[in-house]
C-alpha positions in Angstrom: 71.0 96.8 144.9 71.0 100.0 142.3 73.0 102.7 142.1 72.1 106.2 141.7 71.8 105.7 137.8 69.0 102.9 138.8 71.5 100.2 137.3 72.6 97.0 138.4 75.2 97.5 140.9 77.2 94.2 140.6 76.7 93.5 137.3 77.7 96.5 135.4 81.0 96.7 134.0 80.8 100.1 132.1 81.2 102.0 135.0 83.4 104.4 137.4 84.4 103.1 140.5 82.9 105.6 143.7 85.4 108.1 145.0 85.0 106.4 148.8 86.5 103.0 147.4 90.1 105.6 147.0 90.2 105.9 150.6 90.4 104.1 153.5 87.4 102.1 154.9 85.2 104.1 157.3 84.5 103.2 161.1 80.8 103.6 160.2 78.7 101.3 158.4 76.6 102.5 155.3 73.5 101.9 157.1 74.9 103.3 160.3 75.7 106.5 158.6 72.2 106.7 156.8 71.1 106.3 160.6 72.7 109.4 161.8 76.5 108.7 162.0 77.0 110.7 159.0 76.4 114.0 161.7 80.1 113.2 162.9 82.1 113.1 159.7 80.1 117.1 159.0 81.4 118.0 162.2 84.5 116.5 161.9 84.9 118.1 158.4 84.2 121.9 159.9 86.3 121.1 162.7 89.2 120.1 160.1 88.3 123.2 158.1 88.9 125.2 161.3 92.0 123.7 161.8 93.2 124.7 158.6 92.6 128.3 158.9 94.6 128.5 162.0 97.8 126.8 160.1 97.2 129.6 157.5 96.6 132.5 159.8 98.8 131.4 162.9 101.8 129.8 161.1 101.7 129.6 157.2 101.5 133.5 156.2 103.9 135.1 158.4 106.4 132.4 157.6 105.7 133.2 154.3 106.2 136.5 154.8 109.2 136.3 156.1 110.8 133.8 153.2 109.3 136.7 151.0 111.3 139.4 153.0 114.1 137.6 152.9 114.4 137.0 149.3 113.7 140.5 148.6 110.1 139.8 146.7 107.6 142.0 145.9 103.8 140.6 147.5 102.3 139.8 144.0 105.4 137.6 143.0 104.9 135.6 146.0 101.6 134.8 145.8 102.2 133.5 142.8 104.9 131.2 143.5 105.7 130.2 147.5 102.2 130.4 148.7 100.9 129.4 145.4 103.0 126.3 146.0 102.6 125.4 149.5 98.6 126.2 149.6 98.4 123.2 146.5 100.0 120.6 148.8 96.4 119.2 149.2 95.6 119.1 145.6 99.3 117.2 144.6 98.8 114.5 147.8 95.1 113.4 146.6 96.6 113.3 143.1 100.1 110.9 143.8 97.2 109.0 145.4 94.9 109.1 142.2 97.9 108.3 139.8 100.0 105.6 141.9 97.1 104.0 144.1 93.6 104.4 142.9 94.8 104.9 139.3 91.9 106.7 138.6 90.7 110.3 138.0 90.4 111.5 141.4 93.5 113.4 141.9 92.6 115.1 138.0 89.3 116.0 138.9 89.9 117.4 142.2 92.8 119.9 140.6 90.2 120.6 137.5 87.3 121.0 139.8 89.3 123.8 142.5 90.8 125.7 139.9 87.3 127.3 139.5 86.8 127.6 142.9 90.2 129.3 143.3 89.6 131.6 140.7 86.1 133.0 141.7 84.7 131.7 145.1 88.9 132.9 146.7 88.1 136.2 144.7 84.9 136.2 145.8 85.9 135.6 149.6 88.7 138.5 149.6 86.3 140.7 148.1 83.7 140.4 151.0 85.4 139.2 153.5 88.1 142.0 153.3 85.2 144.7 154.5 87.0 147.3 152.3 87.9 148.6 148.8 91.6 147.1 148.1 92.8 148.5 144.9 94.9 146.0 142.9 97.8 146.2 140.2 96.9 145.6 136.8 100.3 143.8 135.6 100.4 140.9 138.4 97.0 140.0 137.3 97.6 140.3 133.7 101.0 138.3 134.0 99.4 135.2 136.0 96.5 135.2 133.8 98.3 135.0 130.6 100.7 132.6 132.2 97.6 130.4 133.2 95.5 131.2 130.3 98.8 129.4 128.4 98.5 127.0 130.6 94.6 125.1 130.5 95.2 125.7 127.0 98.4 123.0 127.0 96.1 120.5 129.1 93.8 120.8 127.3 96.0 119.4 124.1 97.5 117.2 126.7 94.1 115.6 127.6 93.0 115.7 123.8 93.6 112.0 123.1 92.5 111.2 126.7 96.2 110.1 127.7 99.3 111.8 128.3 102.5 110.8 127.0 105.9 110.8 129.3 107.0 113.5 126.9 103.7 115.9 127.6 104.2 115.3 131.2 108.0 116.8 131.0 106.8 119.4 129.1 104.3 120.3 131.7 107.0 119.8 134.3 109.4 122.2 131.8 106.8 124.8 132.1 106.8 125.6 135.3 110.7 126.1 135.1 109.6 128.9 132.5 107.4 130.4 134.9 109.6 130.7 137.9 112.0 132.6 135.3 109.5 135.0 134.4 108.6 135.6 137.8 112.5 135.7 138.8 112.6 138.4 136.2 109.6 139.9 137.2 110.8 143.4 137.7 112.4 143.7 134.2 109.1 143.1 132.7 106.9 145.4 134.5 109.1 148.5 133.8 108.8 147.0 130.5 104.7 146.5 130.7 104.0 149.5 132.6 106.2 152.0 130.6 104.4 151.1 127.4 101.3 151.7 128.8 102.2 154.9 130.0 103.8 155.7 127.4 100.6 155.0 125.0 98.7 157.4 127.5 100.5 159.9 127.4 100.0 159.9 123.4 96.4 159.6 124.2 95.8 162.1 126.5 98.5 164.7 124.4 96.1 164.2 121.1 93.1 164.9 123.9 94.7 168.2 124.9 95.1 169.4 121.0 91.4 168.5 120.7 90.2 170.7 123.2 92.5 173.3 123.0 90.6 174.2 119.2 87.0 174.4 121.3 86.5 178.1 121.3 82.8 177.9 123.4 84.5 175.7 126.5 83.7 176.0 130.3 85.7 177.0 132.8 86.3 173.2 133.4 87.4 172.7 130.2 89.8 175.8 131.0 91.3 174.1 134.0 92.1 170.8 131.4 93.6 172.9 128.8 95.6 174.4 131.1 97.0 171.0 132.7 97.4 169.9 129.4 99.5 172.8 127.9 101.4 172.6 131.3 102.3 168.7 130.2 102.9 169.4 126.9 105.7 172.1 128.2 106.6 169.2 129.7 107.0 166.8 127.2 108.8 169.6 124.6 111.3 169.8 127.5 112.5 166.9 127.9 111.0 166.4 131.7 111.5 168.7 135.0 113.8 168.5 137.8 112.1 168.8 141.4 112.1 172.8 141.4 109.9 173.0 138.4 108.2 170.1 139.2 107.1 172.3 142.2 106.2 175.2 140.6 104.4 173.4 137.8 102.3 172.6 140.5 101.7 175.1 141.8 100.8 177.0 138.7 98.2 174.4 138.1 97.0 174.7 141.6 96.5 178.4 141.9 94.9 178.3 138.1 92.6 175.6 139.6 91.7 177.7 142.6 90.1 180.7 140.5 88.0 178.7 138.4 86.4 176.4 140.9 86.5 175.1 144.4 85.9 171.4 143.4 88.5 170.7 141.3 91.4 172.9 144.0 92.0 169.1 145.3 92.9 167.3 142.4 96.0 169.0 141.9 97.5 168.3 145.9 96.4 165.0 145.8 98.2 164.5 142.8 101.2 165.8 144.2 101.3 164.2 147.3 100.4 160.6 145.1 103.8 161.8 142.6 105.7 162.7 146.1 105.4 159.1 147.0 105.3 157.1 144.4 108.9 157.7 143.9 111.0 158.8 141.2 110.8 155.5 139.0 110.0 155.3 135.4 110.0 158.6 132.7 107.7 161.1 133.1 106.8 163.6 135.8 108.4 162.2 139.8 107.3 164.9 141.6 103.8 166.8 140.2 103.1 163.8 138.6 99.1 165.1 138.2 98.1 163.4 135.2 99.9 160.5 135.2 99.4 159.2 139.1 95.8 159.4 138.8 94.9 156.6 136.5 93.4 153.3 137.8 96.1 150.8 136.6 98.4 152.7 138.6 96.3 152.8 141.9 98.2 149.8 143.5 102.1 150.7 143.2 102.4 149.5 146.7 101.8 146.0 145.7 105.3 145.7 143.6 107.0 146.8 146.7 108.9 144.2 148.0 107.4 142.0 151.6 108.6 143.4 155.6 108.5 140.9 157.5 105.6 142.3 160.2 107.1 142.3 163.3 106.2 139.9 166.7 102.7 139.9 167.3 100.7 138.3 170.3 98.6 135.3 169.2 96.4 132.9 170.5 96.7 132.5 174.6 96.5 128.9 175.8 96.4 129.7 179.5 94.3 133.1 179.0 90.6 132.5 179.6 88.6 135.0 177.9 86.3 135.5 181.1 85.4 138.7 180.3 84.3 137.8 176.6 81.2 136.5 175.5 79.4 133.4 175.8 80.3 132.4 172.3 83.9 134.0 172.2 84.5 131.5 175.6 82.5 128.7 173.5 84.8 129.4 170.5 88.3 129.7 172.5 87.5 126.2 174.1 86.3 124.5 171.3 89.6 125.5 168.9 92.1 125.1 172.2 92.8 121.5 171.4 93.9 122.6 167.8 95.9 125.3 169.4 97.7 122.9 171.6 98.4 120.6 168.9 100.0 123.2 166.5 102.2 125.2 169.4 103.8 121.6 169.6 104.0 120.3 166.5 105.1 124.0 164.4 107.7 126.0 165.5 106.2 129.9 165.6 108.5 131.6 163.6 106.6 135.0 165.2 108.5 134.6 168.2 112.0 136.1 168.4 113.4 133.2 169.5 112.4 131.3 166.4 112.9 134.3 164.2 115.5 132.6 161.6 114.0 128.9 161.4 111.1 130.3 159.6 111.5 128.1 156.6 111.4 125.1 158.8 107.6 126.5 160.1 107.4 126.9 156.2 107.8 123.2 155.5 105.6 121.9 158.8 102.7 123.9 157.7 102.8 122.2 154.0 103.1 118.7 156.0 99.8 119.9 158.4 98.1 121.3 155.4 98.3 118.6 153.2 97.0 115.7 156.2 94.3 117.7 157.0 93.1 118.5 153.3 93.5 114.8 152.6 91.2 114.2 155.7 88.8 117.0 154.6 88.2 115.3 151.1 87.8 111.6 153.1 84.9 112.8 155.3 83.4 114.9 152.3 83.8 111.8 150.4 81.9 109.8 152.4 79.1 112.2 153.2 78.3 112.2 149.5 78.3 108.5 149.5 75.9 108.3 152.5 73.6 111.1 150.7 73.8 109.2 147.3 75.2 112.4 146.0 77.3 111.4 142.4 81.2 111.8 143.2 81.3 114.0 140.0 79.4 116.4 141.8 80.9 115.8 145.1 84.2 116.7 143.2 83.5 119.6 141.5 81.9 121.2 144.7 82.8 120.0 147.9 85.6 118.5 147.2 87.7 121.2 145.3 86.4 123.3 148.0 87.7 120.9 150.6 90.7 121.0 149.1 90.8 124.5 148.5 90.7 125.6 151.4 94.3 127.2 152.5 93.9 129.2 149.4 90.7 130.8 150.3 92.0 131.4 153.9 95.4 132.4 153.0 94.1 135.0 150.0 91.2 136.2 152.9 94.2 136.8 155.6 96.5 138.6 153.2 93.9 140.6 151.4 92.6 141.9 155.0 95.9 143.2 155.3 95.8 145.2 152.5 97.6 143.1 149.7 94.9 142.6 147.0 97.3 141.6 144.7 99.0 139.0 146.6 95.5 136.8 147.9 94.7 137.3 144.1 97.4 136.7 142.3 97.6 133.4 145.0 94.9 131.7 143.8 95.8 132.3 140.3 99.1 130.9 141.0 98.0 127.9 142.8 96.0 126.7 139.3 99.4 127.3 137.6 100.8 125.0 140.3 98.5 122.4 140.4 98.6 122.2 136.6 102.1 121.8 135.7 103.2 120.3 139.0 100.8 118.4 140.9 99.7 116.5 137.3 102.9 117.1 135.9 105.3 115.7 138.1 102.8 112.5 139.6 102.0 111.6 135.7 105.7 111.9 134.9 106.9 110.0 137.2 104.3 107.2 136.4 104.7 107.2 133.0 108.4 106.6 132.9 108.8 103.9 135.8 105.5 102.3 136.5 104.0 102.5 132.8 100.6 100.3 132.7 102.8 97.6 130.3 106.3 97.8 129.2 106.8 100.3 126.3 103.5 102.2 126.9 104.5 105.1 128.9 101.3 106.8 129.3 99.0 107.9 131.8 95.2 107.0 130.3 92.8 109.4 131.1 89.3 107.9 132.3 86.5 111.2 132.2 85.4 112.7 129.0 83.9 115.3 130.8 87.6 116.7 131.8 87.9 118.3 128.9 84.9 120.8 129.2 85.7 121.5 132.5 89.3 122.5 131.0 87.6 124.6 128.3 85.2 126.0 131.4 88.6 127.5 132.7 89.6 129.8 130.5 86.0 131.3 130.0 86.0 132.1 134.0 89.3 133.2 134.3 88.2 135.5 131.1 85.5 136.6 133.2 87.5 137.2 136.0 89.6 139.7 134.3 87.4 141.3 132.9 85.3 142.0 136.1 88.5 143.4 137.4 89.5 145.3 134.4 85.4 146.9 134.5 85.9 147.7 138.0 89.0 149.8 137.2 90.6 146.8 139.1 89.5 147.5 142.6 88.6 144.8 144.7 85.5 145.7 147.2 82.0 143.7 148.0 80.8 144.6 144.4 83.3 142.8 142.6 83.0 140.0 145.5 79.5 139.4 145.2 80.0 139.0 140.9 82.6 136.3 141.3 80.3 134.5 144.0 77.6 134.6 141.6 79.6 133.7 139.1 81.1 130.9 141.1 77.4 129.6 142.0 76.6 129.3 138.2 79.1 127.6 137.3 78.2 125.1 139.7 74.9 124.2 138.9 75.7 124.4 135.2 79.0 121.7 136.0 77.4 119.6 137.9 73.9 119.4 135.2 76.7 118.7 132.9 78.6 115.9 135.5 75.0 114.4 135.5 74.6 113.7 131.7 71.5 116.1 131.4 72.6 117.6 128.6 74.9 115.0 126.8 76.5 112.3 128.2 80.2 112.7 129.5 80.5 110.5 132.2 80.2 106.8 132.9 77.4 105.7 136.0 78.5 105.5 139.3 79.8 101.9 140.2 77.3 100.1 143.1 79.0 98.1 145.9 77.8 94.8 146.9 
């Protein structure tokens, strides 16, 4: 028999062993599944995926939510750390399998393959599926992309020699220590960020003012600028206003706006109403704040608020027949009662008032459901790549990661629905920091220092060449990530959506060219089975 390589299946020794031999044996024959079994392991797979989303939406976020609310943290902050962590349960099970049982690359590949995934297709998903422009704040984004920029960059010196030392392990492990610190001081840095910045556009926008102010031959537009910025300038000589000339700033600019042009008579009342409720935080103007609330990477000031709990909400109804629904609402509410059932017994709702303050045992059941049903996920996708002769490399980088992936995708989708852009972005970030430093971290740590492959080399070998580019492939999408957010004045609509799905779909077919040795070779053939 040959393998998909045309080679020898028994006698080859220079090979990788198939992903399906890391699982357990299937019910179905090979033959049976080329016959037309493999129909029940796709539908068991969507079903699964189904499944998940209603842990996410039913269960995982509001006790999320609620853990956030009750630790005082802003959305963005935890994205990037609770749900980051619990969302990557799938990604650290398959890899304690990889590293202590399979010792292969499995668990490696799967957490290098979804980061991509996480970073575009989840962006891509809350950009479409949110059916609305959700703008986002700049310094979340530019904090968890620095932090996992750092990040790749450190596996990728781990992976270098194609093993990793105990030592690099606890350094990976250290890491994340680091991280939680930053994000625990989170607050301190932002006024620190943000300041700056506004700080530097103020200078900006001061040496724009003295520039026009010389024009002689301006418009009345130009008027209305001048006149702003003189009015800020005022401002700035006087050290700041208090709230009564705050107000009659405002109004000066307002009624100078009014005789010059109808268009412009709003910019000045929005801009009020935007300093009115952004607060008094930070230098600058609090209450006629017209320059300075009108820039972009201050459109989402909401987001650094910290999480309310939302309160009880009705859910799903197991004894309420949607009779007056349609055909496929009735089809749908039948098909996903079983999973329904199952959950309302086996996770406490923490929605319900009753269960209102066991919320972080709901937290810990829903990591326990998510990662059993992820692991599942990957075993049926497994073995319908197996049945279609589809390489495992490719399997891996596309099915699988998204198998695996999916609680991000659905959690970042749910939150970003609700308005937090920041938070489903800023989760799927969060979770590649996670499933970097933790779920290889910890696993190869723990390998390396008590069950080393002989005594006195504790090391973890690494078996794929091709690990590497994908590493290097990280940082140029989450480059391109940025930047599409960063072009886009770091809004989050369809537009933006529809790049990273692009984006996502290039990368794809590039990888898996690349996972097929067409352009060099990185990867060992696919092992035959006798």
């Amino acid at each position: 028999m040959e393998d998909y390589w045309g080679l020898s299946s028994t006698t080859d020794i220079n090979c990788t062993q198939p992903a399906i031999d890391d699982f357990p044996r299937d019910l179905f024959s090979e033959a049976q599944r080329q016959s037309g079994a493999v129909v029940l392991h796709v539908i068991a797979s969507l079903y699964l995926f189904v499944a998940l989303a209603v842990v996410c939406d039913e269960y995982f976020v509001p006790a999320v939510e609620k853990i956030c609310a009750a630790l005082n943290m802003s959305n963005d902050v935890a994205g990037a750390t609770f749900m980051a962590a619990a969302t990557s349960a799938p990604e650290l099970f398959v890899n304690v399998i990889g590293t202590f049982i399979t010792e292969g690359d499995i668990g490696v590949g799967t957490i290098v393959g979804s980061a991509v995934f996480n970073i575009l297709a989840v962006a891509a998903c809350c950009g479409i599926g949110a059916g609305m422009t959700i703008p986002l704040d700049w310094w979340p984004l530019t904090r968890d992309s620095i932090a996992y920029g750092v990040t790749v960059a450190i596996l990728i010196c781990v992976m270098h020699d194609e093993r990793v030392e105990w030592y690099e392990a606890l350094i990976l492990v250290s890491l994340y220590a680091v991280y939680l610190a930053v994000m625990y001081f989170d607050k301190t840095f932002q006024r620190c960020a943000k300041g700056g910045v506004k700080q530097a556009r103020t200078r900006s926008r001061s040496s724009n003012c003295s520039i026009h102010t010389k024009n002689s031959n301006e418009k009345e537009p130009d008027l209305v600028e001048n006149r702003i910025c003189q009015n800020m300038a005022s401002i700035q000589l006087n050290g700041g206003l208090n709230n009564d000339q705050a107000k009659t700033s405002t109004a000066t600019i307002a009624t100078t706006t009014t005789t010059t042009t109808t268009s412009i008579t709003t910019a000045p009342a929005v801009a009020a109403t935007t300093g009115g409720s952004s607060g008094s935080g930070g230098g600058g103007v609090s209450q006629g704040g017209v320059i300075a609330d009108m820039s972009p990477l201050d459109n989402a000031e909401a987001e650094a608020q910290p999480v309310v709990a939302p309160p009880e909400q009705e859910g799903y109804s197991l004894l309420t027949y949607p009779k007056d629904k349609s055909c496929f609402a009735q089809f749908t509410w039948l098909i996903i009662w079983p999973i329904h059932l199952l959950f309302r017994v086996a996770i406490p709702d923490c929605k319900k008032a009753k269960n209102n303050k066991i919320f972080p045992l709901t937290f810990i059941m829903c990591i326990v459901w998510i990662g059993s049903l992820s692991y599942v996920v990957a075993w049926m996708i497994t073995i319908i790549g197996d049945t279609l002769k589809i390489p495992d490399s490719v399997m891996g980088i596309t099915f699988l990661a998204a198998g695996t992936s999916v609680p991000e995708a659905v959690s970042s989708v749910i939150v970003a629905k609700r308005g937090h852009g920041s938070m489903g972005i800023c989760n799927s970030i969060g979770s590649n920091t996670f499933d970097i430093l933790l779920c290889l971290g910890v696993p190869w740590l723990i390998k390396a220092v008590f069950f080393p492959i002989q005594p006195g080399q504790n090391y973890v070998a690494i078996n794929s060449a091709g690990l590497e580019y994908s590493a290097i492939t990280l940082l140029s999408t989450l480059f391109l990530l940025y930047l599409t957010f960063s072009t886009n004045k770091f809004k989050l609509d369809k537009k933006v959506g529809t790049a990273c799905l692009v984006m996502y779909l290039v990368f794809m077919v590039f990888a898996s060219l690349i996972e097929l040795n067409v352009f060099f070779r990185v990867n060992l053939p696919t092992c035959g089975r006798s």
